[in-house]
C-alpha positions in Angstrom: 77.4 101.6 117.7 79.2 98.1 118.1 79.1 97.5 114.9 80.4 101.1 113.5 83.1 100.1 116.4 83.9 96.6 114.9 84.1 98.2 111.3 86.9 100.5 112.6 88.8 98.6 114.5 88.5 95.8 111.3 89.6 98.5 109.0 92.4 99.8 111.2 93.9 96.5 111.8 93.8 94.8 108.1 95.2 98.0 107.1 98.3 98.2 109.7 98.8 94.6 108.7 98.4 95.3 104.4 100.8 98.2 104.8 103.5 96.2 107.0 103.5 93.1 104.7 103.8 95.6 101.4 106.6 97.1 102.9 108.2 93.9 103.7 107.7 92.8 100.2 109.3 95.2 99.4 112.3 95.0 100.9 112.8 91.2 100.7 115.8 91.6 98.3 117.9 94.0 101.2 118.5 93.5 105.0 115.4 94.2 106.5 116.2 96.4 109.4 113.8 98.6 111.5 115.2 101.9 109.9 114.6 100.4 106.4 110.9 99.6 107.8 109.8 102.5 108.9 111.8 104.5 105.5 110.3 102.2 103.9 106.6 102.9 105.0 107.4 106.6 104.7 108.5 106.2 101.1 105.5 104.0 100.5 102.7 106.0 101.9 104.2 109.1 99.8 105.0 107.2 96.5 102.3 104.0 95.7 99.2 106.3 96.5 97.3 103.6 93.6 98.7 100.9 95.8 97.4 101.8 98.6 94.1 102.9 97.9 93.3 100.1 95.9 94.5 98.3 99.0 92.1 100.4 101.5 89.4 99.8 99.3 89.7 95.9 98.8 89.8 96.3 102.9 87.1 98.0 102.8 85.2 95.4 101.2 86.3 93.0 102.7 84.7 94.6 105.7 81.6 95.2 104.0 81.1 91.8 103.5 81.7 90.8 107.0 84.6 88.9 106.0 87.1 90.2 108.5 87.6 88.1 110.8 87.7 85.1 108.6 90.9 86.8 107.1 92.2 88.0 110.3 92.3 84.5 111.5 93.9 82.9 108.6 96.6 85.4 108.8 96.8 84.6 112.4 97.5 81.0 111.9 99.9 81.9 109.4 101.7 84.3 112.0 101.6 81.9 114.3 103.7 79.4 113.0 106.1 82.2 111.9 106.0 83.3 115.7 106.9 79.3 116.8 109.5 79.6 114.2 110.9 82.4 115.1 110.6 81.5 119.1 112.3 77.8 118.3 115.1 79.8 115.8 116.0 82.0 119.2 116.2 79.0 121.6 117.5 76.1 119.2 119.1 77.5 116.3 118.2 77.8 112.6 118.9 74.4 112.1 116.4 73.3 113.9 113.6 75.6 113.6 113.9 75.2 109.6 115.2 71.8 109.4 118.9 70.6 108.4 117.6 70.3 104.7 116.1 74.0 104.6 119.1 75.4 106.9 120.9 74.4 104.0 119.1 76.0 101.4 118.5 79.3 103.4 122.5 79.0 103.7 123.4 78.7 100.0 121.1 81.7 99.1 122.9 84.2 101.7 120.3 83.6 104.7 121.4 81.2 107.5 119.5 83.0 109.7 116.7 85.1 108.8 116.8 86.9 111.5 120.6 88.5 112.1 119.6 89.6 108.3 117.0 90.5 109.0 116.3 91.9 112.6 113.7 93.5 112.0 111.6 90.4 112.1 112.4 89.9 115.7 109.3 92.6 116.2 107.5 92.4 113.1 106.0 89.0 113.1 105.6 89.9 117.0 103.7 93.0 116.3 101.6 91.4 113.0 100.8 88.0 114.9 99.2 90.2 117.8 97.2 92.7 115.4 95.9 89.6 113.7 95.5 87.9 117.5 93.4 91.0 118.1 91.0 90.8 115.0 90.5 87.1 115.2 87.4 85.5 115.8 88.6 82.0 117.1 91.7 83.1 118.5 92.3 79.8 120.3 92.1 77.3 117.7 93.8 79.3 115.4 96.7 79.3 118.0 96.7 75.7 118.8 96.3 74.5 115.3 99.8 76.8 114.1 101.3 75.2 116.9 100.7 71.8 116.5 101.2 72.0 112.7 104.6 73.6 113.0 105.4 70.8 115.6 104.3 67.4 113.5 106.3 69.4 110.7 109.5 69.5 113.0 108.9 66.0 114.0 107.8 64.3 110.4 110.4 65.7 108.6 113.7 63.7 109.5 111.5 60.9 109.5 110.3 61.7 106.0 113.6 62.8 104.3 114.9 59.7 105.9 112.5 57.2 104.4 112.9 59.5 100.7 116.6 59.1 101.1 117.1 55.7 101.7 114.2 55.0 98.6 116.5 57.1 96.7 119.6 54.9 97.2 118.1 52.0 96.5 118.3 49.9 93.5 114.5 49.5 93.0 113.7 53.1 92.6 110.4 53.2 90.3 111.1 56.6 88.5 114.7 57.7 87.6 113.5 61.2 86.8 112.2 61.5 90.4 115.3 60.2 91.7 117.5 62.5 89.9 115.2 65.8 90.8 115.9 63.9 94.7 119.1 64.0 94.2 119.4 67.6 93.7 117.1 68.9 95.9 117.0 67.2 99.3 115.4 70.4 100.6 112.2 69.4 98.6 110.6 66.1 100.8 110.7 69.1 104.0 109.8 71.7 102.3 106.6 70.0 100.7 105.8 68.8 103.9 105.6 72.1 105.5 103.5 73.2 102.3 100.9 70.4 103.2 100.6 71.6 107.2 100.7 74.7 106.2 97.8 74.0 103.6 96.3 71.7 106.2 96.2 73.8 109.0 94.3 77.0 106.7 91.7 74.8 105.7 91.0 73.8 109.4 90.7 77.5 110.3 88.8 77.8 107.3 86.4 75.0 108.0 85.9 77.0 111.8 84.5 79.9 110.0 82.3 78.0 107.6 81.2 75.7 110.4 78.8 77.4 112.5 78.9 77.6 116.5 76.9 75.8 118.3 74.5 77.9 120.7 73.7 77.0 124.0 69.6 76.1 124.5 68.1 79.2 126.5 66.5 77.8 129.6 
């Protein structure tokens, strides 16, 4: 019985999440507001059957292999910085949620805040980071880790773009080619950063899965 109940709620949960994220994918190239979502679930669900069953199956599976809450939890620490991002771009600002470099790019391609844009996001990534929240197995590390990822990443970037640009401008730069790509791209030094933490932060939730718990002796 518990586990026919952990099968369903698995399934119902990765397949909210699949179909929300589709969806979103979607729409990426258009303002992402909440009519658009829910049109564009409607329009979905009637149109992509393929999509979608392909997409219950592999769910399905996934389940079958017991691999659900592995998945669950690295979307959760994925969500999770997008929810501290999102929380910092409401109380700060863009600028500093993303960084001055990345502020700037998001600015040049039409997006200086993702969110007026797209306000839908203001419940999505809510609503996504607690269905994930929900499946998780390790709920709290998961949590913790995002956080203090997305933090060093706020913190190490000035201090990294900072030590890149002044290598940059001096004489005694080792490759020229570098230096030019630099030059044109000051988003890059953040924006690699993030990928690292971002990276850095899966593996550990991956490692908390592979790792077993440790049991408590029985008296």
């Amino acid at each position: 019985m518990i586990k026919s109940l952990r099968f369903l709620k698995g399934a119902i949960l990765l397949t909210l999440i699949f179909l929300i994220i589709i969806v979103c994918v979607h729409a990426a190239g258009d303002a992402l507001t909440t009519a658009r979502v829910f049109e564009g679930i409607k329009l979905f669900c009637a149109s992509d059957k393929l999509i979608l069953t392909l997409g219950v199956l592999v769910i399905l599976q996934i389940i079958a292999m017991n691999c659900s809450g592995f998945i669950m939890e690295q979307l959760l620490t994925l969500f999770s910085i997008l929810l501290f991002a999102e929380m910092a771009t409401i109380a700060l600002g863009p600028e500093i949620s993303l960084t001055a470099e990345l502020h700037q790019l998001a600015t040049s391609v039409g997006q200086p805040n993702p969110l007026k844009t797209n306000p839908a996001l203001y419940w999505l990534i809510p609503l996504v980071w607690f269905l994930c929240l929900m499946g998780a197995k390790h709920q709290v590390r998961a949590f913790c880790t995002a956080l203090i990822c997305y933090v060093l990443w706020l913190v190490l970037s000035p201090i990294v773009q900072t030590a890149i640009s002044d290598w940059a401008a001096s004489d005694s730069a080792v490759l020229p080619q570098l230096k030019g790509l630099m030059d044109g791209a000051a988003w890059m030094p953040t924006l690699v950063l993030g990928a690292f933490f971002l990276l850095f932060s899966l593996i550990l939730s991956i490692l908390d899965n592979i790792i077993p718990d440790k049991k408590t002796p029985q008296a």
